[in-house]
C-alpha positions in Angstrom: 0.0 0.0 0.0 2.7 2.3 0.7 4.4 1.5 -2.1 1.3 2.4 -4.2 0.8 5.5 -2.7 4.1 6.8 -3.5 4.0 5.6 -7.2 0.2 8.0 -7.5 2.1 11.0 -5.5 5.3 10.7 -8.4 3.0 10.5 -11.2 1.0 13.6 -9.6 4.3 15.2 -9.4 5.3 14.4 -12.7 1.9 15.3 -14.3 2.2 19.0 -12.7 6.0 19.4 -14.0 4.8 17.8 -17.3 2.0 21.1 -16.9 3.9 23.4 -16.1 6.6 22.9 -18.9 3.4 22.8 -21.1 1.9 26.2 -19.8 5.3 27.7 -20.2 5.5 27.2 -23.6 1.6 29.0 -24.3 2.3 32.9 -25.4 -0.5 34.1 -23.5 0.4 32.8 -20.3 3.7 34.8 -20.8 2.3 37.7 -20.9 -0.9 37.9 -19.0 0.6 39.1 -15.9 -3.3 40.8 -15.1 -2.0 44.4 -14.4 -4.2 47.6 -14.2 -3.6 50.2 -17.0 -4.4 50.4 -20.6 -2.3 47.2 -21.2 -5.3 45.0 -18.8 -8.1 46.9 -20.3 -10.6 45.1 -22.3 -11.0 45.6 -26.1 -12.6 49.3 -27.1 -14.3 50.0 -29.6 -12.0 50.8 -32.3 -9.2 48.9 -31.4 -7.2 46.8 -34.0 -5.9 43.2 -33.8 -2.2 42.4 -33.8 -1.2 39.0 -34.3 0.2 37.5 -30.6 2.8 35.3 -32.6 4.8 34.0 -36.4 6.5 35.6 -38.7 3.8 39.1 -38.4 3.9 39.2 -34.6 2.8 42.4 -33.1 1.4 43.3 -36.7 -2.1 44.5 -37.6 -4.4 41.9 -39.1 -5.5 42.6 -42.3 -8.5 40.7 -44.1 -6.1 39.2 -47.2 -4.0 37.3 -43.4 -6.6 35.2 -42.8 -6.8 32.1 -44.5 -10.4 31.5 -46.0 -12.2 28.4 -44.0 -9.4 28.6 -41.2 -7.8 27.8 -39.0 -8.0 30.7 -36.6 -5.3 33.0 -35.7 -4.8 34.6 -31.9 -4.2 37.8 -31.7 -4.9 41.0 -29.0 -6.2 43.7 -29.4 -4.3 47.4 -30.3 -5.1 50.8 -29.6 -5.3 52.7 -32.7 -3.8 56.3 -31.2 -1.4 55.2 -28.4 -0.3 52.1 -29.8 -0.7 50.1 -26.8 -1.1 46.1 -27.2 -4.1 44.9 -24.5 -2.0 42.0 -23.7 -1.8 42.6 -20.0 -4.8 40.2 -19.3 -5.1 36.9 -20.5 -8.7 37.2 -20.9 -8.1 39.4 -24.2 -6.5 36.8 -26.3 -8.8 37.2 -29.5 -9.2 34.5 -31.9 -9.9 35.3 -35.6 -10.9 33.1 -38.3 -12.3 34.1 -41.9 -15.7 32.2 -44.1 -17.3 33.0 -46.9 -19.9 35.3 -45.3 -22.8 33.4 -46.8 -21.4 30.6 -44.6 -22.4 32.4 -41.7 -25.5 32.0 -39.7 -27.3 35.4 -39.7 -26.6 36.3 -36.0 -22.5 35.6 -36.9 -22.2 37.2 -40.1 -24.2 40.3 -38.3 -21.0 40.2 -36.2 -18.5 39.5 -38.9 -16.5 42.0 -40.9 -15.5 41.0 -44.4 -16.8 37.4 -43.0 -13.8 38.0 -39.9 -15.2 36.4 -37.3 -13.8 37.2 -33.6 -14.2 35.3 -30.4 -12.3 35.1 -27.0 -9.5 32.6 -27.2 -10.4 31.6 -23.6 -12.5 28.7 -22.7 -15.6 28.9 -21.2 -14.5 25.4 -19.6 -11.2 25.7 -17.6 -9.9 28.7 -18.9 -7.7 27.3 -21.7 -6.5 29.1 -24.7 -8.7 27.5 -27.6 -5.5 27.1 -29.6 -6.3 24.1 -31.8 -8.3 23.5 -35.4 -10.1 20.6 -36.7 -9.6 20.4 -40.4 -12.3 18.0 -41.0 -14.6 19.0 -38.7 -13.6 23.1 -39.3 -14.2 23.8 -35.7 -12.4 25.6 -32.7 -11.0 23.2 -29.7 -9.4 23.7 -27.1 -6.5 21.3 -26.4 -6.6 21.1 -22.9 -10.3 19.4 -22.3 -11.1 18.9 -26.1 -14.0 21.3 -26.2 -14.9 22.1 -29.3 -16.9 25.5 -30.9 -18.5 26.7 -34.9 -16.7 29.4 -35.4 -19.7 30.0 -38.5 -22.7 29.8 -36.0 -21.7 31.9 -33.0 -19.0 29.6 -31.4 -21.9 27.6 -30.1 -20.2 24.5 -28.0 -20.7 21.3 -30.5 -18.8 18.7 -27.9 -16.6 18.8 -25.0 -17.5 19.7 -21.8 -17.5 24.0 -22.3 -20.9 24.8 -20.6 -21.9 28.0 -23.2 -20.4 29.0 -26.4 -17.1 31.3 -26.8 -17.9 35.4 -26.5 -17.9 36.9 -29.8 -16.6 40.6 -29.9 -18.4 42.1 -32.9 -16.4 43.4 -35.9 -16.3 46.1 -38.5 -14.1 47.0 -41.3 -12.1 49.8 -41.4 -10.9 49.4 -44.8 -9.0 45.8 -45.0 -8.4 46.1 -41.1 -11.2 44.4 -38.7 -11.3 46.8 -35.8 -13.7 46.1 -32.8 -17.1 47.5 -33.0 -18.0 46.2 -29.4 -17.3 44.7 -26.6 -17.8 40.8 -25.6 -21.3 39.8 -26.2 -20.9 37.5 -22.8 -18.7 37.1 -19.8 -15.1 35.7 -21.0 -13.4 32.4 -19.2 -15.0 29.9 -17.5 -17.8 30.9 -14.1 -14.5 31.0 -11.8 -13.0 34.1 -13.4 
């Protein structure tokens, strides 16, 4: 017996290591330090999206970045005048994905600019970035619990166990560039944030 409980408390330990080197290597964990100032503030309306990592990093997202049908790309969002990325809360990591906008149900593409659809990147589960794309299923999931989310009807939850879809932050077009047109349409992160 003793024996057995000290080969469950090494696995526990090694399953937390084995998370933590895994949480150390997520972007937005590096940077969401949950500050006070501009950096911490929510998106405003107006604001442009950067991409939070690749080869365009810290660049505006233009319409023409975003591959048609997906995957989805995380971003934060910028303010236009000062220049300041909103990356000091993890609960403004943006995820942006582009459809066809008659693919859209009416509600989405309402929300969509140039058929640029934006959502929190946080689960509504755990609070995991939804990170990962399923080619043949074109959906959002999260890699932590494997809930999944249709990016083309709302981010509504199609499997896993997320309790309610993804926030969308509503879009317009300023030229080629989304910019926000208002905040989230629901509470971001899971019921314990």
């Amino acid at each position: 017996m003793e024996e057995e409980r000290g080969s469950s408390f090494g696995c526990k330990l090694a399953r937390r290591s084995m998370l933590g080197a895994c949480l150390g290597m997520v972007p937005w964990l590096a940077h969401a330090d949950e500050t006070s100032g501009p950096a911490a503030s929510p998106p405003q309306v107006g604001d442009r999206l950067v991409f939070l990592t690749g080869e365009k990093k810290g660049q505006v997202v233009r319409v023409d970045d975003l591959p048609l049908g997906g995957p989805q790309v995380q971003a934060y969002p910028q303010d236009p005048k000062t220049g300041v990325v909103r990356d000091g809360s993890r609960l403004n990591l943006i995820i942006l994905a582009r459809f066809a906008p008659e693919d859209l149900s009416e509600e989405t593409r309402a929300r969509s600019a140039h058929g640029v659809v934006a959502y929190s990147g946080v689960c509504t589960h755990q609070g995991c970035p939804v990170n990962m794309w399923s080619n043949e299923l074109h959906v959002l999931f999260c890699s932590c619990h494997g809930s999944m989310y249709d990016p083309k009807n709302g981010a509504q939850v199609v499997g896993g166990p997320a309790p309610r879809p993804l926030p969308s932050l509503p879009l317009k077009a300023n030229s080629d560039i989304p910019v926000v047109a208002a905040g989230f349409t629901a509470r971001v992160g899971p019921e314990r944030y």
